[in-house]
N, C-alpha and C positions, 0 to 999 in steps of 0.2 A: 797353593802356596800357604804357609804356614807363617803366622807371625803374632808376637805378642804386639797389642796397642794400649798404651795408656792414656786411656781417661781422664779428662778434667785435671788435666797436669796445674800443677800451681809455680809458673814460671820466675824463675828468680834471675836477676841481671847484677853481674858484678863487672865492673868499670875502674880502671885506679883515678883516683882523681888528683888530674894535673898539678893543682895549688899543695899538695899534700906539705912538701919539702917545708916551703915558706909558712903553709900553717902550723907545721907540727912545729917547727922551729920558736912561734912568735906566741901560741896557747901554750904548750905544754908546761913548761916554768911558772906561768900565771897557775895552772891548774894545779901544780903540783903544790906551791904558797897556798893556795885556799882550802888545798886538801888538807895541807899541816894545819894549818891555823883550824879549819874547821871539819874533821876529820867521822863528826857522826851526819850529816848533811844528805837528807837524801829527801824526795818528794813526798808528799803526804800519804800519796796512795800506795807509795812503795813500803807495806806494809809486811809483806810474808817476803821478804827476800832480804838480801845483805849486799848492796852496794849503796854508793855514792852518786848523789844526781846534782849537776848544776842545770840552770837553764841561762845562767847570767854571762853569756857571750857577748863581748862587745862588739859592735854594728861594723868595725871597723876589722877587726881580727875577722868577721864570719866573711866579710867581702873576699877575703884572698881566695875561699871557695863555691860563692854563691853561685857562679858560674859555672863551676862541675856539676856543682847538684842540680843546678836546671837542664843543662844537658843530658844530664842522667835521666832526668824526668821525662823529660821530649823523646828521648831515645827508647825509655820502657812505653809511655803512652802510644807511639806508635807502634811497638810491637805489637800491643793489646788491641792495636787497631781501634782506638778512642780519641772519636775527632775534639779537635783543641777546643777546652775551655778555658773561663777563667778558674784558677787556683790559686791557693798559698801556701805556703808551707813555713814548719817552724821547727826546732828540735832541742836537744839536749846533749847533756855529757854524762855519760858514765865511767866513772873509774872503779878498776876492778884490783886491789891487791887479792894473792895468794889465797884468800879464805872466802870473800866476795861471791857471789852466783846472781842472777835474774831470775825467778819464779815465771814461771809458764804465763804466757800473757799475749796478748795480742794489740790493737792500735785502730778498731774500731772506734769513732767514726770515719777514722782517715780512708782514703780508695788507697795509698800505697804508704808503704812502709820503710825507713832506710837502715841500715847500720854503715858507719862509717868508721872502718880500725885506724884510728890515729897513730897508736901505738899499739905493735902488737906482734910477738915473737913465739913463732911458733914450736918454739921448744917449751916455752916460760907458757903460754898463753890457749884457752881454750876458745874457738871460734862458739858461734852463735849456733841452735841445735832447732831444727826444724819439726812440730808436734806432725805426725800423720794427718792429714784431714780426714781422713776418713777410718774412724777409729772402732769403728762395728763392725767391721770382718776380724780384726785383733780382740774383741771381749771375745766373740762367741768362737773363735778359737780356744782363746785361754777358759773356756766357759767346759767346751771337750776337753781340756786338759792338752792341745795341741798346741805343738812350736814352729813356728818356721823360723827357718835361716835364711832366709831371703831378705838382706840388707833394705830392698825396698818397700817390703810391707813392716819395718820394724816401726815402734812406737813414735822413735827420733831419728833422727838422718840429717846429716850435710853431705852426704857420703859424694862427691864428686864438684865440690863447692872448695877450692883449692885457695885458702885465705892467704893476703900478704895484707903487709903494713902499708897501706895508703891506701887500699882496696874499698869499696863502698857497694852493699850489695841493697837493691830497690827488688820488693816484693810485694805480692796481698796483701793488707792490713790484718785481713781476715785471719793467714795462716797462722798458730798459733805456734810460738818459738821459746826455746830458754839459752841462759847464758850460765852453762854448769862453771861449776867450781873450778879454776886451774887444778893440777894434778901439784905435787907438793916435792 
């Protein structure tokens, strides 16, 4: 019997989450005011990139979904089959106009990683783009001067990762990802 297996897969879990409706409805307007009002606002480290970061969610708006995202949590930890400890977690916002990206980056020291589309159209909107982990079989290709077309071993990929607006995807912290530019 003949078969391809993949190695050391890096598992990614997308969930929609339930509060979505209520929160998009009750943040968005808030975020869209602080975006106008303060429109260069972005974290200190986010230095080589061009978006917008808050961290200043209030305790009361984050409630509508702390629930999904622990479930989401419980639901990947078990996948991974990692018996329950204690955790926390914490997060941010990104808003992305038309010219906007994320620079290649990852979320070390964290064990998992999330993105959550609040908003996000997939005509208008570019999802989140996954680095290869294993990027030394791609140099020493490109090193012979060799191409593949094999969507799997390319550099980035979400290729089967089918994004909607409420959707929340939990990954590696480790895997290394960008948020290219919308298309114009």
């Amino acid at each position: 019997m003949s078969d391809f297996i993949h190695l050391f897969p890096s598992p990614v879990y997308r969930t929609s989450v339930a509060g979505h409706p209520k929160f998009k409805k009750t943040i968005v307007p808030k975020l869209l005011d602080t975006f106008t009002r303060e429109p260069n606002k972005c974290a200190p480290w986010a230095f080589i990139c061009n978006t917008w970061q808050t961290s200043e969610i209030d305790t009361k708006d984050f409630e509508i979904i702390s629930k999904d995202i622990e479930l989401a949590i419980e639901t990947y930890l078990n996948f991974l089959q990692i018996p329950n400890f204690k955790y926390r977690y914490d997060g941010w916002i990104n808003v992305h106009d038309s010219e906007m990206y994320q620079e290649l980056h990852n979320h070390i020291p964290a064990i998992i990683s999330g993105i959550y589309y609040v908003q996000f159209d997939k005509t208008q909107h570019r999802s989140v783009l996954f680095s290869n982990p294993s990027p030394d079989y791609l140099y020493l290709l490109e090193t012979y001067n060799v191409r593949t077309n094999n969507h799997a071993m390319g550099p980035y990929r979400n290729i089967g990762i089918d994004i909607d607006e409420g959707d929340m995807l939990l990954f590696p912290s480790t895997l290394d990802h960008i948020v290219p530019r919308s298309p114009d």
